[in-house]
C-alpha positions as CSV (number, residue, x, y, z in Angstrom):
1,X,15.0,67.6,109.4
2,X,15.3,64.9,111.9
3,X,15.2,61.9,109.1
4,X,11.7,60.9,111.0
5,X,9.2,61.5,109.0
6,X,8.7,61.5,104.9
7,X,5.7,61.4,102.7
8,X,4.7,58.9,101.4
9,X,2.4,57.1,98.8
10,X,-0.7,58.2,101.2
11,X,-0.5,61.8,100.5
12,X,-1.2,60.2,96.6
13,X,-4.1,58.9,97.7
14,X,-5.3,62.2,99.2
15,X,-4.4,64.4,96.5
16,X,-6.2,62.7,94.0
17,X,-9.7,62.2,96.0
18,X,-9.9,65.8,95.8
19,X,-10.7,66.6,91.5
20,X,-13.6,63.8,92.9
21,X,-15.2,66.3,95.3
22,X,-14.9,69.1,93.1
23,X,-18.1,70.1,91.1
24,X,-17.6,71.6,87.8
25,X,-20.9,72.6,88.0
26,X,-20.1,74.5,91.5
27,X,-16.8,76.0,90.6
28,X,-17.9,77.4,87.5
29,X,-21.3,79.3,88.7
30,X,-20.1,82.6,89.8
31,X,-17.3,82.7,86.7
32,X,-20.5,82.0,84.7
33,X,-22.3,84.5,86.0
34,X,-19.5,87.1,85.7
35,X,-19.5,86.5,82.4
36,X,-23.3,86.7,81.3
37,X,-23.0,90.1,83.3
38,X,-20.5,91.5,81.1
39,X,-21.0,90.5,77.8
40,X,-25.0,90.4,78.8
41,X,-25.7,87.3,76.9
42,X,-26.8,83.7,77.8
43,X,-23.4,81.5,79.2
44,X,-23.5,78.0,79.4
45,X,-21.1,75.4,80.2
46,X,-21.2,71.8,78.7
47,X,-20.1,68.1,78.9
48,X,-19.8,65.0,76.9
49,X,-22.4,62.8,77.0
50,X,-23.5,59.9,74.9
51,X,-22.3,61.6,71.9
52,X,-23.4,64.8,72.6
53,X,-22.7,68.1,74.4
54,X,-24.9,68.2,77.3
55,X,-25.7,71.9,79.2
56,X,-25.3,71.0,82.5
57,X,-25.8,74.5,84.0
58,X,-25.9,78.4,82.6
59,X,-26.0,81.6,83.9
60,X,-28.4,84.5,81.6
61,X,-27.9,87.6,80.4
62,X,-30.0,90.5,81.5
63,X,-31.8,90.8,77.9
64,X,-35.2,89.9,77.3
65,X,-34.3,88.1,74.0
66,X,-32.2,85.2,75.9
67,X,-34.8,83.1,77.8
68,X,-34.3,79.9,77.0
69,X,-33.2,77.5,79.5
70,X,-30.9,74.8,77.8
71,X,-29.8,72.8,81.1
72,X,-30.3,69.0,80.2
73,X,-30.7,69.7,76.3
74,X,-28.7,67.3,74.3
75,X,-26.8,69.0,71.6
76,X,-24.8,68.0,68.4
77,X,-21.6,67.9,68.6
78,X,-20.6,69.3,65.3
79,X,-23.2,71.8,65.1
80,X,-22.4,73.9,67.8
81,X,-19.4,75.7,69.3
82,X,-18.8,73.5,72.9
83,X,-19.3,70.3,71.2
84,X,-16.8,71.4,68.5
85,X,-14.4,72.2,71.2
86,X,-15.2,69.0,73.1
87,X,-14.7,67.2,69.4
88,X,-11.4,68.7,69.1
89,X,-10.1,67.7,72.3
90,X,-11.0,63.9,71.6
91,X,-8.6,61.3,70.2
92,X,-8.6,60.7,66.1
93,X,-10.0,57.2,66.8
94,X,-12.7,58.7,69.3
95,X,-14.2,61.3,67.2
96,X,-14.5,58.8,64.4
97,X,-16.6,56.5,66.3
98,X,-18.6,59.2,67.4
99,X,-19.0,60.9,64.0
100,X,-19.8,57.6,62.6
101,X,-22.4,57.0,65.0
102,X,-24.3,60.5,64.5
103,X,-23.2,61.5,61.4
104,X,-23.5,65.3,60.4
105,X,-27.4,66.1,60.1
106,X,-28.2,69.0,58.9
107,X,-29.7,71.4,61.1
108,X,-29.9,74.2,59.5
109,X,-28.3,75.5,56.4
110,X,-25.3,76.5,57.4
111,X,-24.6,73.4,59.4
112,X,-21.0,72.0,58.6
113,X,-22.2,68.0,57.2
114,X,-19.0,67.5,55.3
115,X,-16.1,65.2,57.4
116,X,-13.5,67.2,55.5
117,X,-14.5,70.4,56.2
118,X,-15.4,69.5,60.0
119,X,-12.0,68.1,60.6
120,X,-10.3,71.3,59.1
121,X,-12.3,73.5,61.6
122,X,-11.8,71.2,64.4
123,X,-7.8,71.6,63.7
124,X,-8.2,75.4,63.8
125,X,-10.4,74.9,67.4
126,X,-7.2,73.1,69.0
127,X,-5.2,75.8,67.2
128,X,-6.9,78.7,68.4
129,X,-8.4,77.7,71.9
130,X,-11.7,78.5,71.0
131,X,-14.6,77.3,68.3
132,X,-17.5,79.7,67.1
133,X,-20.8,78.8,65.0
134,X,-22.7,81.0,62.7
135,X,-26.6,79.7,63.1
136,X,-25.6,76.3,62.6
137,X,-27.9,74.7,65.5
138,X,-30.1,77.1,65.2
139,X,-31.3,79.9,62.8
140,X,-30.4,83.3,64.3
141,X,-27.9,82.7,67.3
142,X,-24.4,82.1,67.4
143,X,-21.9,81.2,70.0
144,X,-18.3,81.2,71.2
145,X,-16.9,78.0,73.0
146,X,-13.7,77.5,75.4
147,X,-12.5,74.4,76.8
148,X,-12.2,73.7,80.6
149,X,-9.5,71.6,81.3
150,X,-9.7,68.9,84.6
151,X,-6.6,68.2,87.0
152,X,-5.0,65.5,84.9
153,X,-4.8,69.0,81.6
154,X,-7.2,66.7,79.8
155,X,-11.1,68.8,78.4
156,X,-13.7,68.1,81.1
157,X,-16.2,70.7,79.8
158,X,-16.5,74.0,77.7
159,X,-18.2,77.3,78.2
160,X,-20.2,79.1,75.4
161,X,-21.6,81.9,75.0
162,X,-24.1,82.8,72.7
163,X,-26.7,85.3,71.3
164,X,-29.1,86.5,68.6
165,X,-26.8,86.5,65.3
166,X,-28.7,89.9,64.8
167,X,-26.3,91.6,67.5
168,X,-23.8,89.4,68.5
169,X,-20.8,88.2,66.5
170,X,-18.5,86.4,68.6
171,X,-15.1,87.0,66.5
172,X,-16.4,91.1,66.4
173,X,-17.4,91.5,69.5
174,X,-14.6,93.9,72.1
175,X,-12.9,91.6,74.1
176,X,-14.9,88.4,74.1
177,X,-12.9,85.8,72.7
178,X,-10.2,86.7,75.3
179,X,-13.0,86.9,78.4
180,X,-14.1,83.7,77.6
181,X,-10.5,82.1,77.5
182,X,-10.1,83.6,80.9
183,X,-13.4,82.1,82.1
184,X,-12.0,79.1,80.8
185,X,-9.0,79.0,82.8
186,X,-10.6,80.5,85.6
187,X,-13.0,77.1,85.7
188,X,-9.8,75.0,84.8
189,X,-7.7,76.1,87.7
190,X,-10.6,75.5,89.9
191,X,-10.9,72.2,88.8
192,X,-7.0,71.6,89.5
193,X,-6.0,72.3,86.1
194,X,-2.0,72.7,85.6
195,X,-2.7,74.8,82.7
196,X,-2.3,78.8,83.1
């Protein structure tokens, strides 16, 4: 009030040291966790690496069918749900080179390997908020992706969720597509995120 004191380009500086200190891997355990407790299937949240989606952590259902533990396991990006979501979020030029580089193997039959039809999916992703895949990584589960979005309102990450194709359809299943998009705001707000 006094005209003595204003901010000034310091508090800048401070403000944008914290999204540094945050974890994603820390702020989105106990949403993860929430999750895989009430849809009761395996959670995981991913990054961009290299080229591929990398799990980085996940949190497991209480069924006895989801046991596998996919922290470190490099992933195709257009083969599964997060590294669809993670594809969509990347710039034309970006996902070229990357698509380019890895081209769309075929791992299993219902694995998407044509450009065309990849790019019209990946527009329906960024549409929708959300990306799902039928056993195309791997015969028999299927999964549902969201983006999480870092201070700056660019994709840091995504969280999926996936399960046995036998008894889980993402698109079917009561509430899930609209859990997950909270999750994913949840983790995004954590992480700074302008986004609501």
């Amino acid at each position: 009030e006094r005209g003595k004191y204003q901010l000034g380009f310091g508090i800048l500086r401070l403000a944008s040291s914290i999204p540094g200190r945050l974890s994603l891997v820390r702020e989105a355990r106990t949403v993860m966790e929430a999750l895989a407790d009430q849809f009761k299937e395996t959670v995981n949240l991913a990054v961009l690496r290299s080229n591929y989606a990398v799990n980085v952590d996940q949190a497991m259902g209480p069924s006895t069918l989801a046991t596998y533990d996919w922290v470190g396991s490099l992933t195709p990006l257009h083969a599964t749900s997060s590294g669809k979501v993670l594809l969509a979020a990347l710039s034309a030029d970006d996902r070229d080179r990357i698509l380019t580089e890895t081209g769309l193997p075929a791992r299993t039959p219902r694995t998407i390997t044509n450009r065309k039809d990849l790019e019209t999916e990946l527009i329906t992703v960024a549409r929708d908020g959300y990306a799902v895949t039928r056993e195309e990584f791997e015969i028999g589960i299927n999964s549902m992706s969201v983006p999480v979005y870092s201070h700056l309102g660019t994709v840091i990450g995504a969280i999926s969720i996936s399960g046995p194709a036998f008894r889980f359809d993402p698109e079917k299943e009561p509430g899930l597509a609209d859990g997950l998009k909270d999750a994913g705001l949840q983790v995004s707000a954590r992480m700074g995120s302008p986004r609501r």
